[in-house]
C-alpha positions as CSV (number, residue, x, y, z in Angstrom):
1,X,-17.7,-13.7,-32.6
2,X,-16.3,-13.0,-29.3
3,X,-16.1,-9.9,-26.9
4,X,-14.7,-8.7,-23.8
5,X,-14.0,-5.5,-21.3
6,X,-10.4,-4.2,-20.9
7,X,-10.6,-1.7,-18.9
8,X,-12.3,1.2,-21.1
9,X,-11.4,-0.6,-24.3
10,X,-14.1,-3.1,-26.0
11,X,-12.3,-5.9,-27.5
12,X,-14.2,-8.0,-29.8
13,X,-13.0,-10.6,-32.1
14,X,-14.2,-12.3,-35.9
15,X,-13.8,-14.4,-38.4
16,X,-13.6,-13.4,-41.8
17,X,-13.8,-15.3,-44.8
18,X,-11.5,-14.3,-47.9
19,X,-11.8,-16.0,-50.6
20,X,-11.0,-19.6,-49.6
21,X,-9.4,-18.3,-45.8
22,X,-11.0,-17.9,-43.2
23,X,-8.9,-14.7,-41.4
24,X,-8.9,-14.0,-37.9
25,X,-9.3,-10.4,-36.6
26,X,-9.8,-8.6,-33.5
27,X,-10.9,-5.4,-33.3
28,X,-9.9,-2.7,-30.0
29,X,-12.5,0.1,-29.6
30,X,-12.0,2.7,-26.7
31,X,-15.1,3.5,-24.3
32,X,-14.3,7.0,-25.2
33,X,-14.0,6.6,-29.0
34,X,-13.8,10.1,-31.0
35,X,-16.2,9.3,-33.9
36,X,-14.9,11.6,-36.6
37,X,-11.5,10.2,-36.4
38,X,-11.2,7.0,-38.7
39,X,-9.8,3.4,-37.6
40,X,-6.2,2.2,-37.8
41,X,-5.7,-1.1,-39.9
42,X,-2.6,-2.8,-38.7
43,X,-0.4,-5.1,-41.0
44,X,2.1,-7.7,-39.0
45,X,5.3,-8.5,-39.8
46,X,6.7,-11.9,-41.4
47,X,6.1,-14.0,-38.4
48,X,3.5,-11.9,-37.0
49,X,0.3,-12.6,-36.1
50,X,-2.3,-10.6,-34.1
51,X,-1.1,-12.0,-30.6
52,X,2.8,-10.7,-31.5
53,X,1.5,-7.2,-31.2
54,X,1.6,-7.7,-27.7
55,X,-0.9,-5.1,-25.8
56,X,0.2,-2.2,-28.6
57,X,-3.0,-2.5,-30.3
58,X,-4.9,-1.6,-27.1
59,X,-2.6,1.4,-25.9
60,X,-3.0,2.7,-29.2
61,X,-6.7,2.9,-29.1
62,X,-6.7,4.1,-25.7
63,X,-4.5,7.0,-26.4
64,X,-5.6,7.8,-29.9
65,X,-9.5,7.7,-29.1
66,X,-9.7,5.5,-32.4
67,X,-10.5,1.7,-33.6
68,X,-7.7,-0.2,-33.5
69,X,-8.7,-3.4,-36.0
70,X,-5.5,-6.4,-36.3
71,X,-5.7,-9.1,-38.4
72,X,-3.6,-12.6,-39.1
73,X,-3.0,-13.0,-42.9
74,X,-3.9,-16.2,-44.5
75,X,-1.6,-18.6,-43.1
76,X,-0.5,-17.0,-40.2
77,X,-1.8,-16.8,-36.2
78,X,-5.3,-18.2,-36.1
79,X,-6.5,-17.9,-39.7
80,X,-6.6,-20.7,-42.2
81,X,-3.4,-22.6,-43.2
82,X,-1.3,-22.2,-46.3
83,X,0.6,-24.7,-48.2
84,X,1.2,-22.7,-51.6
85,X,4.8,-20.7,-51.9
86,X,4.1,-16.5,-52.1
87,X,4.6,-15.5,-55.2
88,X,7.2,-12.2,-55.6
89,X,4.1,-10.0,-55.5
90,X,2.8,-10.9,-52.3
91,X,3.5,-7.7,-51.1
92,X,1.5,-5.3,-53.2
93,X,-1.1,-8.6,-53.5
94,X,-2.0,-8.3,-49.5
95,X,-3.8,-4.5,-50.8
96,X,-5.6,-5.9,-54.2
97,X,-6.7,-9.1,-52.1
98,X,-7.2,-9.0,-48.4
99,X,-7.9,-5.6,-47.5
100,X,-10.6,-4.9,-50.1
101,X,-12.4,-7.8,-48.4
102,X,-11.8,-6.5,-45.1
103,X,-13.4,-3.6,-45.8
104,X,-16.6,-4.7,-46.7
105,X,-17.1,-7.1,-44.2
106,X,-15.9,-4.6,-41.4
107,X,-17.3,-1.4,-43.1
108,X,-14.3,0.0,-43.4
109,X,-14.5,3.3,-45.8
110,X,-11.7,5.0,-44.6
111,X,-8.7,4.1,-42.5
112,X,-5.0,4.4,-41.5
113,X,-2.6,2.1,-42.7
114,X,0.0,1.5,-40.3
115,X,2.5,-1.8,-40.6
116,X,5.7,-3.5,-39.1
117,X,8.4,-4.6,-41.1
118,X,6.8,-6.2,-44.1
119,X,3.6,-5.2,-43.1
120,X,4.9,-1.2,-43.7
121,X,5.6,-2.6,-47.4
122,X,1.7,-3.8,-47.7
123,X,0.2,-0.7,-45.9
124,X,2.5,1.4,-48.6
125,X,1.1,-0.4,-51.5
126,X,-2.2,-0.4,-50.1
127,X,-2.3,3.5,-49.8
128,X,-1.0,3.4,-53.0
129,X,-3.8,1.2,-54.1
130,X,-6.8,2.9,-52.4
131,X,-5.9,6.7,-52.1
132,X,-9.9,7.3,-51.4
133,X,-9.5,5.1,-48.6
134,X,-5.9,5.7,-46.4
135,X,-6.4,8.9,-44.9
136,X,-2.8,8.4,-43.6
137,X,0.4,5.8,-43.5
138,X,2.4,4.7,-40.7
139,X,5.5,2.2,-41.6
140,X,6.8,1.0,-38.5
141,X,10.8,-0.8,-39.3
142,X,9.4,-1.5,-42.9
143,X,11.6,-2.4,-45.9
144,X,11.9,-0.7,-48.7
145,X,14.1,-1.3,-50.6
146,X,17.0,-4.8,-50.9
147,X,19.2,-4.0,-48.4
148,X,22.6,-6.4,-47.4
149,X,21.8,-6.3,-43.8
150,X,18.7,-7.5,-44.3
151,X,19.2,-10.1,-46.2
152,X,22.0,-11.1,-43.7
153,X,19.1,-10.6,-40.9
154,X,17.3,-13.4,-42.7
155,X,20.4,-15.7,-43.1
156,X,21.1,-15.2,-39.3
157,X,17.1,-16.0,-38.3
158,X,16.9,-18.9,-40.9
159,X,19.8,-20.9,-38.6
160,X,18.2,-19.4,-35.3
161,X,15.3,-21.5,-36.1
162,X,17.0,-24.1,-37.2
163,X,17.1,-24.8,-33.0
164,X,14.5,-26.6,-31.9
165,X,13.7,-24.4,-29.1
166,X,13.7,-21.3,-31.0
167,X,11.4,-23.3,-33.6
168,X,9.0,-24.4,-30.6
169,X,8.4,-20.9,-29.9
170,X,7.5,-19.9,-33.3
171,X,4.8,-23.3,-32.5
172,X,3.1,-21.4,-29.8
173,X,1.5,-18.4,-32.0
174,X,1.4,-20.5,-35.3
175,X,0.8,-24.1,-34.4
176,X,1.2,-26.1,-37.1
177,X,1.5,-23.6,-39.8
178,X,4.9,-22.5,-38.2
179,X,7.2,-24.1,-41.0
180,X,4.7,-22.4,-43.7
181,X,5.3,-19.6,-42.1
182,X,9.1,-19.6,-41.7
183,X,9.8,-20.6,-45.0
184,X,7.7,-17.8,-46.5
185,X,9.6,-15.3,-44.9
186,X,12.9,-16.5,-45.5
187,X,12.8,-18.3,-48.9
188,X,10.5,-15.3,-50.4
189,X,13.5,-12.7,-49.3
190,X,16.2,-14.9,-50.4
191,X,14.9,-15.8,-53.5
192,X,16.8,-14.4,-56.6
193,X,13.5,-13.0,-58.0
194,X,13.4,-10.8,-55.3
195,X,16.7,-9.7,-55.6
196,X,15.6,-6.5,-57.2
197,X,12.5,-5.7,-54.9
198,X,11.5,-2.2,-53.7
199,X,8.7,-0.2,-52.8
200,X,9.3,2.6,-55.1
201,X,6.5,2.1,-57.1
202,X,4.0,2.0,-54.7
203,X,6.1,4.9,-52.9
204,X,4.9,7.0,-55.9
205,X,1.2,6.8,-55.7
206,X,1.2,7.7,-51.9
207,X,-1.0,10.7,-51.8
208,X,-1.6,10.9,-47.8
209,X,0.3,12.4,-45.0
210,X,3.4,9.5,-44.1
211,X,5.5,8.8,-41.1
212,X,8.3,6.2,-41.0
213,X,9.1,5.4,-38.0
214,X,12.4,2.9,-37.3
215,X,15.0,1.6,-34.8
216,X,18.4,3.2,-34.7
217,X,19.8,-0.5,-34.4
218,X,17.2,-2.2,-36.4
219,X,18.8,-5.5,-37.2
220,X,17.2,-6.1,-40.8
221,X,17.5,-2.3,-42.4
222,X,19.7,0.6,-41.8
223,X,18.0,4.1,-41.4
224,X,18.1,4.7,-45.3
225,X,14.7,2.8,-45.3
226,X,12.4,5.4,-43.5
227,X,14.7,8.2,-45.5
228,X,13.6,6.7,-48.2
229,X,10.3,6.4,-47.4
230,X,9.7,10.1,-45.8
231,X,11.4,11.4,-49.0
232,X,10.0,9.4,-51.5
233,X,6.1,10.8,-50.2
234,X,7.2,13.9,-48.8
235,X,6.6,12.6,-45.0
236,X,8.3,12.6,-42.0
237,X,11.1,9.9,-40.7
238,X,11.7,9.6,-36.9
239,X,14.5,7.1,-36.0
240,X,14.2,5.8,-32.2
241,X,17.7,5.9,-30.4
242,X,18.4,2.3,-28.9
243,X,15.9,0.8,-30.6
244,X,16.0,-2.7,-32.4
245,X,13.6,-4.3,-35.1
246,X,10.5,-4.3,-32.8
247,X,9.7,-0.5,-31.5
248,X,5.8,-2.0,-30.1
249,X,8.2,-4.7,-27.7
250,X,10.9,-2.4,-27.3
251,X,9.8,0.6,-26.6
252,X,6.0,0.7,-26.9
253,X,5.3,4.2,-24.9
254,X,7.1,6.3,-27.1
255,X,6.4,4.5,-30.2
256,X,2.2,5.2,-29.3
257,X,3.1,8.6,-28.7
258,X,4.8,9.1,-32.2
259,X,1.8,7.9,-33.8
260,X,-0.6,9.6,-31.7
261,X,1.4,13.1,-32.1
262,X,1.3,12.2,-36.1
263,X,-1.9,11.1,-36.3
264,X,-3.4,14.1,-33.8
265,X,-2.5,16.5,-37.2
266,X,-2.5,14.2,-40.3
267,X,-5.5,12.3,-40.1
């Protein structure tokens, strides 16, 4: 376990053991913490890891007053390696598996779920899974539902990466595991057993307040995803003009203050 001083946010880091994985985590917690508001429990994206948040996970504690706590899933960043192919469920698994484990080794009793991309599909299913727990979901450019341009978004990456240089720099947050972790993105999405994915089900059994948040040109889903997903639990949707796949790169001020604003009443 490892800890350092940014500027009035404590950043301390652990390793976690789940089940056969050992998962990597680092947790942001502001000198100025408000103690009756609960943590935020971030879930990355398909190439994600804990370092590809960038510095988001430290402006959101520092303008939220809360716990920020990220994570690498099995396989990914600097947890342990994967050689097994993700079955269809993986993302409604990441809420029965991971997270229950989390949050006992972390003392997590209640949090927000907040996720990018595919990680906005896991936090959805895991609110759905432990309504005692989410106080409140944020789904930042998540999926939810089998949409042509995304799978054409997975086509197009799949021969990016097919570049050695574009396949070097997936190297630098994955190491070794970088082909795992390619190929589980793209070949899970592609699959024909996924062809009839969605998040509907899980969409049901939300119970807490909701925002889905989402790029205007978002590259791998058209605004019908956070309609769907503000609809389908009675939330909010806010679409950010000029805004790709990636609102914590992109545009990281405005995308803290959405969540802050949201958070400041729902949770």
């Amino acid at each position: 376990m490892t800890s350092l001083l940014s500027d009035t946010v404590h950043v301390e880091t652990r390793a976690v053991s789940v089940g056969s994985s050992i998962v990597h985590v680092r947790i942001w917690t502001p000198e100025d913490r408000l103690p009756d508001k609960v943590p935020v429990l971030l879930f990355h994206d398909s190439l994600g890891c804990i370092a590809l948040w960038r510095d988001f996970p430290e402006r959101l504690a520092r303008a939220s007053g809360r716990v920020v706590i990220a994570y690498d899933r099995p396989g990914f960043g600097q947890s342990s390696a994967r050689s097994d192919t993700l079955p269809a469920s993986f993302i409604a698994d990441e809420g029965r598996t991971v997270v229950p484990v989390l949050c006992d080794q972390l003392g997590l009793s209640r949090f927000v779920a907040c996720g990018h991309s595919v990680g906005g599909g896991m936090a959805v299913h895991t609110a759905a899974q432990h309504p005692d727990k989410v106080t409140a979901l944020v789904t930042i450019a998540a999926q939810a539902l089998i949409e042509h341009r995304t799978l054409e978004g997975v086509r197009e990456a799949r021969t990016t990466f097919a570049d050695p240089g574009a396949f070097e720099r997936l190297t630098r947050y994955h190491g070794a595991k970088a082909r795992w972790v390619l190929n589980a993105w793209t070949e899970s999405w592609l699959s024909p057993a996924f062809a009839e994915w969605s998040l509907d089900d899980a969409l049901a059994g939300v119970r807490c307040s909701t925002i889905a948040i989402h790029g205007a040109l978002d590259e791998y889903g058209s605004p019908r995803h956070p309609e769907h997903i503000a609809k389908s639990t009675g939330g909010q949707k806010v679409v950010l003009p000029d805004t790709g796949h990636v609102p914590h790169r992109e545009c990281p001020e405005v995308l803290v203050e959405t969540i802050c604003g949201f958070l400041a009443k729902a949770s």
